[in-house]
FIRO-804983 format. One line per field, with one value per residue (C-alpha): residue number from 1; residue in one letter; y, z, x. Coordinates in steps of 0.2 Angstrom, whole numbers, padded with zeros to 4 digits. Layout:
% FIRO-804983
nr = c(NUM  ...)
rest = c(a  ...)
py = c(Y  ...)
pz = c(Z  ...)
px = c(X  ...)
//
This chain:
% FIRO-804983
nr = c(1  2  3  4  5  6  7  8  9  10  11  12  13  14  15  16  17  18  19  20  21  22  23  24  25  26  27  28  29  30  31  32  33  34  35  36  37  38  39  40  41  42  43  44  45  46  47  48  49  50  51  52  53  54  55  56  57  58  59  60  61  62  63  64  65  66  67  68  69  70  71  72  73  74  75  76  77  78  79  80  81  82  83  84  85  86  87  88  89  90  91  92  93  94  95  96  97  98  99  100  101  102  103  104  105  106  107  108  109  110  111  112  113  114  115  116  117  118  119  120  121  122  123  124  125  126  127  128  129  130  131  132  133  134  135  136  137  138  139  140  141  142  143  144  145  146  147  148  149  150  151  152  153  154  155  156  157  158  159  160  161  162  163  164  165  166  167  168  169  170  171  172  173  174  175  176  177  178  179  180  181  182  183  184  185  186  187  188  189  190  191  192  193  194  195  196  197  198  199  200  201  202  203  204  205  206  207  208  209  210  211  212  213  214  215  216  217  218  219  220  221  222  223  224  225  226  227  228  229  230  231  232  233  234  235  236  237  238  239  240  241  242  243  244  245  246  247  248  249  250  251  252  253  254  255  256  257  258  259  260  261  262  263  264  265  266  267  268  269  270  271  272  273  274  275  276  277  278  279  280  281  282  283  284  285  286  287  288  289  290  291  292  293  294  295  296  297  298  299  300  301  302  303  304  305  306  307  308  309  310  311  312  313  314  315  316  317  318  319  320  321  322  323  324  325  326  327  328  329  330  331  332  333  334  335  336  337  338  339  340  341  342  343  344  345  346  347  348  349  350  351  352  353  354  355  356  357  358  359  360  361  362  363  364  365  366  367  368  369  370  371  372  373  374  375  376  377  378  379  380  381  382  383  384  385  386  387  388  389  390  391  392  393  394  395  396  397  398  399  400  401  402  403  404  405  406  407  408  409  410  411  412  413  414  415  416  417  418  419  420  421  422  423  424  425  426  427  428  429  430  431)
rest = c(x  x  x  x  x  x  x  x  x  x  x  x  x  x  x  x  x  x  x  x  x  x  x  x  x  x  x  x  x  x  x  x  x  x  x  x  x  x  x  x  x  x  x  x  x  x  x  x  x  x  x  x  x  x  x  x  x  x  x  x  x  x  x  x  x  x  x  x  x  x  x  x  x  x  x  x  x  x  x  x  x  x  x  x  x  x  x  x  x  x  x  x  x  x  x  x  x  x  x  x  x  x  x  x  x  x  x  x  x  x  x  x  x  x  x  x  x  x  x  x  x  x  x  x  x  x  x  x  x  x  x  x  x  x  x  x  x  x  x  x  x  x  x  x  x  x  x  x  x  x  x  x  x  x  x  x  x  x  x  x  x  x  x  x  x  x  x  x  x  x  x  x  x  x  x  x  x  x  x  x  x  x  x  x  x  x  x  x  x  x  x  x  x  x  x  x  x  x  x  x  x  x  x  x  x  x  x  x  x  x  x  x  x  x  x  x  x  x  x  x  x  x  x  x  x  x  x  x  x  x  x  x  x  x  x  x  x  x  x  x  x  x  x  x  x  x  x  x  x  x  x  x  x  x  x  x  x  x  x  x  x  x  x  x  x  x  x  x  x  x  x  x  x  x  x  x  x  x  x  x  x  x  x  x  x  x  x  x  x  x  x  x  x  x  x  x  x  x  x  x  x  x  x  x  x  x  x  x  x  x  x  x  x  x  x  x  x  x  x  x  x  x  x  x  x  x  x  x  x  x  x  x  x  x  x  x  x  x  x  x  x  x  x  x  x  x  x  x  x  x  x  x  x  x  x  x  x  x  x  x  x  x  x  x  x  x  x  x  x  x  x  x  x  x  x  x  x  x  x  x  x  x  x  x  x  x  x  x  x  x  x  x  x  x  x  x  x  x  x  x  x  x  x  x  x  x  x  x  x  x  x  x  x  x  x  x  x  x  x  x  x  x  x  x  x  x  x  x  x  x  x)
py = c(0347  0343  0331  0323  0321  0314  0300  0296  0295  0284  0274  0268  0265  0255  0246  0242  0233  0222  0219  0213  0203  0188  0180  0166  0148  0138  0127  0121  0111  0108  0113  0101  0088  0072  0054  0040  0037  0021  0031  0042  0030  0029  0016  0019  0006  0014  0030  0024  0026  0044  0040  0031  0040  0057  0047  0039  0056  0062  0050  0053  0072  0077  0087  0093  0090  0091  0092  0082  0082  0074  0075  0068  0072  0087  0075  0074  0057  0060  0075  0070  0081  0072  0077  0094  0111  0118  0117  0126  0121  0104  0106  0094  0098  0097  0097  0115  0123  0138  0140  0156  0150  0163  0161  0151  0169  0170  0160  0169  0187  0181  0174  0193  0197  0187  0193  0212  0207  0196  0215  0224  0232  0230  0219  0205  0214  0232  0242  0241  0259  0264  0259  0263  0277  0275  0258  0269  0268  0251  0250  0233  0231  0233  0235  0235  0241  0230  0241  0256  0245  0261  0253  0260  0252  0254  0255  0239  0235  0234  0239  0227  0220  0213  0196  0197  0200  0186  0174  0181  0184  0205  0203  0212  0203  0196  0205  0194  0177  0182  0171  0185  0194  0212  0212  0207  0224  0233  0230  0232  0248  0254  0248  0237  0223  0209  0196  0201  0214  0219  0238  0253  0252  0248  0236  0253  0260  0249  0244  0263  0260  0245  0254  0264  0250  0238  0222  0209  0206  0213  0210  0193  0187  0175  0167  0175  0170  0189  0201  0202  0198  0211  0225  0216  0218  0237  0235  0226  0240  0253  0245  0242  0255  0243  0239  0221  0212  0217  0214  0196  0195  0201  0195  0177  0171  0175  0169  0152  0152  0153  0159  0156  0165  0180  0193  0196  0183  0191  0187  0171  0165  0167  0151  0142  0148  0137  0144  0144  0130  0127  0112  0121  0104  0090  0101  0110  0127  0145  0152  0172  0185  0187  0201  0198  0194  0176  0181  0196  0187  0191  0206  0223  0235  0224  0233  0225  0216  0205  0199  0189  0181  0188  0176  0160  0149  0131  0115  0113  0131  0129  0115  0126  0138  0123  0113  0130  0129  0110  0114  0127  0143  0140  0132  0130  0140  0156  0158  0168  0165  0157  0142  0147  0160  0148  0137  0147  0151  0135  0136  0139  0156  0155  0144  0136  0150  0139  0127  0107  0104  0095  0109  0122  0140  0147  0162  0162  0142  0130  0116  0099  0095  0080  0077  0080  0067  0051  0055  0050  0056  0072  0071  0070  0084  0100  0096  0113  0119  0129  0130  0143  0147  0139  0124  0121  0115  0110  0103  0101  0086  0090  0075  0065  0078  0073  0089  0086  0099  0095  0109  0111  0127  0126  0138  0131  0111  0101  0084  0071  0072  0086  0072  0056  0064  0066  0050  0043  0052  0047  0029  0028  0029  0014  0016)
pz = c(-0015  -0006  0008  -0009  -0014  0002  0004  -0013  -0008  0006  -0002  -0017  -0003  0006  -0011  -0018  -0001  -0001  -0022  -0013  0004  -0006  -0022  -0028  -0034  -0050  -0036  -0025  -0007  0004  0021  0035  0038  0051  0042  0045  0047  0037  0022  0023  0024  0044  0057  0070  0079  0080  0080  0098  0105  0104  0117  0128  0129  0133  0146  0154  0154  0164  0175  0179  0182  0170  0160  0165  0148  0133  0114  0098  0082  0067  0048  0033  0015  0020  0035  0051  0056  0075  0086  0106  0121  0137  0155  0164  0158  0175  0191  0202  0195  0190  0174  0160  0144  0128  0108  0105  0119  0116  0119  0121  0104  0107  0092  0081  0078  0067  0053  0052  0054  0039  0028  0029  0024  0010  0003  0005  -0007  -0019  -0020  -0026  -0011  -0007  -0009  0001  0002  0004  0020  0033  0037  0020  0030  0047  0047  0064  0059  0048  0051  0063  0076  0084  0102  0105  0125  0138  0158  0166  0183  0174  0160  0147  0129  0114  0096  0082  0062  0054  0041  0031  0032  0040  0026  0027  0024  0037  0051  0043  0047  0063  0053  0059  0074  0084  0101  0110  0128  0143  0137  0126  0127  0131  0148  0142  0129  0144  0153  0138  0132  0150  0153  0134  0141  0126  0128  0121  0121  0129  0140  0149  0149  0137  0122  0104  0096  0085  0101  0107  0089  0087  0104  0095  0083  0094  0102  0095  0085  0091  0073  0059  0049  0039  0049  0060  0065  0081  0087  0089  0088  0071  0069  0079  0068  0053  0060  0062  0045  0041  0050  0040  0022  0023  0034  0043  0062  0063  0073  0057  0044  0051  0055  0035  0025  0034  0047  0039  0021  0032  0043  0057  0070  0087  0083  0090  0099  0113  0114  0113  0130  0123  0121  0137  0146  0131  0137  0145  0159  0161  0172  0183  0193  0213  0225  0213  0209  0194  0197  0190  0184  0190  0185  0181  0167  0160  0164  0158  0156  0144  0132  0139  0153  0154  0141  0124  0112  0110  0094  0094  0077  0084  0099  0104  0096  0106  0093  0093  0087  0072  0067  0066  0056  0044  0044  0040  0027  0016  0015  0010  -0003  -0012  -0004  -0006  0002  0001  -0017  -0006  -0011  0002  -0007  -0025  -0025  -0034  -0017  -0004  -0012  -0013  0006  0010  0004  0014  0016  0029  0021  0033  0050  0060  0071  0070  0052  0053  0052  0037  0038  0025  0028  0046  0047  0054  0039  0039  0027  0021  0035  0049  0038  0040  0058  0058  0070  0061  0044  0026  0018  0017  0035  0040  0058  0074  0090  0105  0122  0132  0124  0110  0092  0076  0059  0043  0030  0013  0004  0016  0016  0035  0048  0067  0081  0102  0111  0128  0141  0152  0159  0169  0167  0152  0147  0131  0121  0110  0102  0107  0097  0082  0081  0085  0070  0058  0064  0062  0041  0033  0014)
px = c(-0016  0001  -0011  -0020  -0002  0005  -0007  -0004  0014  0009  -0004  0011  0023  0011  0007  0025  0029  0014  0017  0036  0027  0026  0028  0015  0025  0025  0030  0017  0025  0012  0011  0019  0004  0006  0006  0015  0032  0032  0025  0041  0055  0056  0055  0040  0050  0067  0058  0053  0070  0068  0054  0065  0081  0070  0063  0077  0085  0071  0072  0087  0082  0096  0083  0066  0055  0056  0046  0055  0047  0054  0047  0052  0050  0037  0027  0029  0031  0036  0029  0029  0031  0039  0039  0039  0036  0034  0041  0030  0012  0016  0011  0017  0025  0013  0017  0014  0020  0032  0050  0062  0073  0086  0098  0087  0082  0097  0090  0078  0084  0098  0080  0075  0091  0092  0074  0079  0094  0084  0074  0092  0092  0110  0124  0131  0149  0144  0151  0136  0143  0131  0117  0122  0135  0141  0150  0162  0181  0179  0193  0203  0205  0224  0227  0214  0219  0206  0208  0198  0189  0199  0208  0216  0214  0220  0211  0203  0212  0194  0176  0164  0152  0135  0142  0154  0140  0130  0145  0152  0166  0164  0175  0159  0158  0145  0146  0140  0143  0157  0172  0185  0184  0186  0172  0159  0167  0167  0151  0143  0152  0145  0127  0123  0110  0116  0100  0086  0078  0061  0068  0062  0078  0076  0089  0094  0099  0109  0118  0121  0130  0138  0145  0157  0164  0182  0182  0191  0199  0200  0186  0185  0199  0192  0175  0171  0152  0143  0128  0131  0113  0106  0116  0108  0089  0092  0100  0082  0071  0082  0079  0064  0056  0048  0051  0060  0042  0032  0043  0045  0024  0021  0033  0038  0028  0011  0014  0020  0007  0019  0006  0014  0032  0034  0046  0033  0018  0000  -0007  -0020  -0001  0004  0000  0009  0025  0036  0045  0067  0072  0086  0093  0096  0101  0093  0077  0071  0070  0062  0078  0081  0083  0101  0109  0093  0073  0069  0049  0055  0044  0028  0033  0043  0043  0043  0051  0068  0067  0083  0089  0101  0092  0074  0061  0050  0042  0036  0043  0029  0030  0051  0049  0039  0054  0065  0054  0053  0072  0070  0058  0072  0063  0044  0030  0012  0014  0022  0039  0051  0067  0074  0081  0096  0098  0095  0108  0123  0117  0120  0139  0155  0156  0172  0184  0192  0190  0180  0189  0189  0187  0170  0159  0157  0145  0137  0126  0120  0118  0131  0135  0140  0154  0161  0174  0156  0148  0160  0161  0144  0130  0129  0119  0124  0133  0126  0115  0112  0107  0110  0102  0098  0104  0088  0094  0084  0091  0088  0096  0089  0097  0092  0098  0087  0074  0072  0072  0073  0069  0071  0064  0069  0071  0084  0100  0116  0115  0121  0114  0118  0100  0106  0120  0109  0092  0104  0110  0094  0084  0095  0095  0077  0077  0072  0070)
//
């Protein structure tokens, strides 16, 4: 009787998530097709300058390859790939070709989120020491003795929310590429794995680790760039009982037909997957191994599933991502959010913390605001969009209801396409 009663138990549970996986729409968007760019308001001419400054930049070895895709208005009118994807075999770069996205993964880690919240599961302000206890009583930095790596703090003056870690507004570092010295030595003598690994940890290892560590504020204080979204996958895996890879596979990339985003890549992927390349005396190299593996994606132990920065996805099936949050949360008749949710996510949620006046954030996506949009080159107001440490980026206009993605996968160089494709994308409009 009490196994009868167990599998009943397990069968409900099993039942009530799937009832929650996904909701069928009175709205029905279609999924992201290729038609002509003409038919969507945009110039195939001025369109073709995206061709030619990827190329010249090329040319001039400042970057290695790259894959651009543009849509409009639910089309993609522009999807090309342009040089190298690999330096040792030679092999050119092709349109669905998979990039390490790194903290593009943070749109979508806040998307899960914003469903579990939809479900009454929690809310935005509550402590995230509820959910994860060891985050109780947060700490500030107050004096660090960089001969022995030892601090004191002293109390937060408040708990750290969930919104704050959706707005890096939680005064949680970022370890090795943080911008203060004595987080990285912090954070590296507290072994936490801040990106990615090929080792044998879980992320709810290494937040729990996390959680002993100081803020570098107090909480709400100031926008400080962080792992906030790692804490908020373990917070996922913990709400839902679900490991952070399935809840993604069931509840987000399935319903979207998103079938080449993952954490690690099933091995038919494995050849998609464009290596990390770096510029060694005027050639494009294989970047090493550093404080971490760059093939984590498809070696090593595979069970680090970073909110924050652990996905590789494509450009088409980003730009499914982005097109549901175009259509007000739905697409194909699935619908992942309400439109009433995804709009108050795309609000100022930081007032006035972040620094330069031209850029707004709402709930783990970088906004334009009004002072951004008469500088020009940026998008109209409410242009939403982040992009990843292999540089890759995207944006997202909704009152042109154009999205562009440039994929590219490179570590130590800088080059000008992520501003010039921009500026280039919105030149091309022509309604």
């Amino acid at each position: 009787m009490l196994k009868l009663k167990s599998l009943f138990t397990c069968l409900f549970t099993v039942f009530a998530f799937t009832a929650f996986s996904q909701t069928p729409s009175v709205q029905t968007s279609p999924p992201l097709v290729e038609g002509e760019a003409t038919s969507e308001g945009m110039s195939e001419e001025r369109l073709s300058r995206i061709d030619m400054m990827l190329n010249e930049a090329i040319e001039a070895n400042r970057i290695p390859g790259a894959v651009a895709l543009v849509a409009r208005n639910g089309t993609v009118v522009y999807h090309k790939a342009f040089g190298m994807a690999d330096s040792e075999t030679g092999r050119n770069l092709k349109k669905d070709d998979i990039f390490r996205i790194a903290s593009q993964t943070k749109a979508i880690t806040a998307t899960a989120v914003m469903m579990l919240w939809e479900e009454g599961k929690f809310q935005l302000d509550d402590p995230i020491s509820k959910y994860i206890p060891g985050f109780k009583d947060p700490q500030i930095l107050n004096s660090f003795n960089a001969e022995d790596t030892t601090y004191t703090t002293q109390p937060a003056d408040k708990p750290i929310t969930i919104r704050h870690l959706l707005t890096h507004t939680s005064g949680i570092g970022y370890g090795m590429i943080d911008g203060d010295e004595r987080f990285k030595k912090i954070y590296q003598k507290a072994g936490i794995t801040d990106l990615f690994t090929t080792q044998d940890i879980t992320i709810g290892e290494s937040v729990r680790k996390l959680a002993k560590l100081p803020l570098h504020h107090h909480p709400g204080e100031a926008f400080t760039y962080s792992e906030g979204l790692d804490v908020l996958g373990y917070f996922i895996e913990k709400v839902s009982g679900m490991p952070l890879n399935e809840f993604f596979r069931s509840r987000i990339f399935d319903p979207l037909g998103m079938e080449d985003s993952w954490f690690y890549l099933p091995e038919s992927k494995h050849r998609r997957l464009v290596p990390v390349l770096t510029k060694e005396e005027g050639s494009w190299k294989h970047y090493p191994v550093t404080f971490y593996d760059p093939d984590y994606p498809v070696e090593g132990e595979k069970q680090f599933y970073s909110g924050g920065a652990g996905l590789s996805s494509t450009a088409e099936d980003y730009a499914t991502f982005l097109q549901m949050y175009l259509n007000g949360g739905e697409l194909n008749g699935v619908r992942l959010l309400s439109r009433t949710t995804v709009e108050f996510m795309m609000n100022n949620q930081i007032g006035d913390l972040r620094e330069g006046g031209a850029q707004d954030y709402g709930l783990a996506f970088g906004l334009v605001n009004r002072e951004g949009e008469t500088m020009g080159g940026q998008g109209s107001k409410g242009t939403f969009y982040w992009g990843g440490y292999f540089n890759t980026q995207y944006f997202a206009d909704p009152e042109e209801q154009v999205i562009g993605i440039l994929m590219k996968q490179t570590q130590g160089t800088s080059d000008e396409t992520s501003w010039k494709f921009k500026q280039l994308v919105g030149q091309a409009v022509d309604d």
